[in-house]
C-alpha positions in Angstrom: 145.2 40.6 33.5 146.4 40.3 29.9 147.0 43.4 27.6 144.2 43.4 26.1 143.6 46.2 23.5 141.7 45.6 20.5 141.4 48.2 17.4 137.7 49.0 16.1 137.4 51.0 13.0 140.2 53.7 12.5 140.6 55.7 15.6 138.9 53.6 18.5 140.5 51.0 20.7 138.4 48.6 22.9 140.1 48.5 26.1 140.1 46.3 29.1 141.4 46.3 32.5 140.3 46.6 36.2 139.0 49.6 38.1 139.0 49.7 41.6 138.6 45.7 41.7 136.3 45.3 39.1 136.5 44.4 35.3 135.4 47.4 32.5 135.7 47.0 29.0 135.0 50.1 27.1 136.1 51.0 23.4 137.6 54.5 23.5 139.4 57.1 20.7 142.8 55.8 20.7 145.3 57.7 22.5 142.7 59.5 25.1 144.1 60.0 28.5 143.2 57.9 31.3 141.7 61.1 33.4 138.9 61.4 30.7 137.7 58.2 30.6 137.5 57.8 34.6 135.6 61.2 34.6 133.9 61.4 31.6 132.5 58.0 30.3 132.9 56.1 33.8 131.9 59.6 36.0 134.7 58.7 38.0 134.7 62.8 39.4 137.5 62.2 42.7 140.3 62.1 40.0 140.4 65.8 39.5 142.7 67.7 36.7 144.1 70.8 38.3 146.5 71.6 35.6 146.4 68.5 32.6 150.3 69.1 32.2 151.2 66.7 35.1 152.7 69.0 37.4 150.1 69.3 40.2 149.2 66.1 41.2 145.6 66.2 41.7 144.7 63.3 38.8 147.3 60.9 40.6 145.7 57.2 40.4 147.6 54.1 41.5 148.4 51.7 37.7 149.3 48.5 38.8 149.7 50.0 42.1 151.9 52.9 40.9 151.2 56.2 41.8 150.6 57.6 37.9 149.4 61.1 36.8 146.2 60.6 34.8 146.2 63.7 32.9 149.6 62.4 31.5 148.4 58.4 30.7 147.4 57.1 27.5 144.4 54.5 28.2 146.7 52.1 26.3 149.2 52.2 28.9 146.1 51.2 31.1 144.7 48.1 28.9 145.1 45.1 30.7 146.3 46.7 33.5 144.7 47.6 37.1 143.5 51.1 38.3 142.4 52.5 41.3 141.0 55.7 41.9 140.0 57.6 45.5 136.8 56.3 44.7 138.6 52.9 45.5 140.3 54.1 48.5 138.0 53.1 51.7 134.2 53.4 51.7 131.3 55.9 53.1 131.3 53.1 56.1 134.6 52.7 56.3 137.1 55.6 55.3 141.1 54.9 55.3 142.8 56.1 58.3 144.4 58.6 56.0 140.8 59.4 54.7 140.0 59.9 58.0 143.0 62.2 59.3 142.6 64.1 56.4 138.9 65.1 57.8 140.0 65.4 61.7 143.2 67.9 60.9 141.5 69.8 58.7 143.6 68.6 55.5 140.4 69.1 53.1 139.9 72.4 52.5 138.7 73.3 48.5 138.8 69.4 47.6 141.0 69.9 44.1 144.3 68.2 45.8 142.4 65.9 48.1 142.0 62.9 46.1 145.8 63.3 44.7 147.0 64.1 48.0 145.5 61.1 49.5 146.8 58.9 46.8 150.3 60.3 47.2 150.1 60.1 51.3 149.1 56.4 50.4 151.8 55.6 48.0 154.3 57.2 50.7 153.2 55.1 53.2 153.0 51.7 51.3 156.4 52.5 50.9 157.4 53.9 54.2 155.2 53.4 56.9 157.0 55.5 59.6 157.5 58.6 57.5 159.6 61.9 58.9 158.2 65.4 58.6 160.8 65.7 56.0 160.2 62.6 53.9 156.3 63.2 54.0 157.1 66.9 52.3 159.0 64.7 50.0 156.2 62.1 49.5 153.6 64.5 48.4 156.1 67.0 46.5 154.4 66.5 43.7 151.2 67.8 44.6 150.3 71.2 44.5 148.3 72.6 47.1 147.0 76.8 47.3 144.8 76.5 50.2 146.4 74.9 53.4 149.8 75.9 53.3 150.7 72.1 53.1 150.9 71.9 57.4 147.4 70.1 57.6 148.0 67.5 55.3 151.5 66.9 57.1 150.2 66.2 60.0 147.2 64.0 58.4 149.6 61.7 57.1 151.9 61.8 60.5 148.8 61.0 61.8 147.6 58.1 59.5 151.1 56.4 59.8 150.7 56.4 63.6 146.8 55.3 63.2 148.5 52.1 60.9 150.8 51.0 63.3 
């Protein structure tokens, strides 16, 4: 997809790209973060903002299949670009393994980290499909979590990386 931002009047920008696989053109104030659009104008809520400084991980998205904070993105950065949100991650019907392993070792516990946790455990396992205990607490280090103690979510993605195999 081309870059593809347009200027409208002073402060708004028409931008384009694709969410989760499907086009969306929407003109937005220029320079608003990619974590308000998803969650305000689209209501996009799995993309949470647990802090909006980018250190806790809970607004992480794949851009252009890079695991990207939201909180921290300009929607520019995103014109012409491709996004995917948890939202995009598996279905209702048919959850990702690590969706799944998330569920059956008790990985979910509030919900705030979930969605950024998930995206992280993805990213680390695109990457590195046979992960360590030690490069998984590397992979999600920068996610914050204050209600499992982290051990759950381990062994979620220990457990999705054996389920992909």
């Amino acid at each position: 997809m081309a870059k593809t931002t347009e200027t409208i009047g002073e402060h708004h920008v028409r931008i384009e790209l694709k969410l989760n696989g499907k086009p969306v053109s929407h003109v937005v104030n220029g320079g608003r973060r990619l974590i308000d659009f998803l969650r305000d104008d689209l209501h996009l809520y799995g993309t949470k903002e647990g802090c909006g400084e980018g250190e806790c991980g809970s607004c992480t998205v794949f851009l252009n299949g890079t695991a990207t904070l939201a909180c921290l993105t300009p929607m520019e950065r995103a014109s012409g670009g491709e996004v995917q949100t948890i939202e995009g991650i598996g279905t209702a019907e048919n959850l990702d393994p690590l969706q799944w392993a998330m569920m059956e070792e008790a990985g979910v516990q509030c919900g705030i980290c979930t969605p950024g946790m998930i995206m992280a455990g993805l990213d680390l396992l695109k990457h590195n499909p046979h992960p360590t205990r030690d490069e998984i607490i590397q992979g999600i280090a920068g996610n914050l979590c204050r209600c499992t103690g982290y051990q759950k979510i381990i062994t979620a993605i220990q457990r999705a990386a054996e389920t992909r195999t």
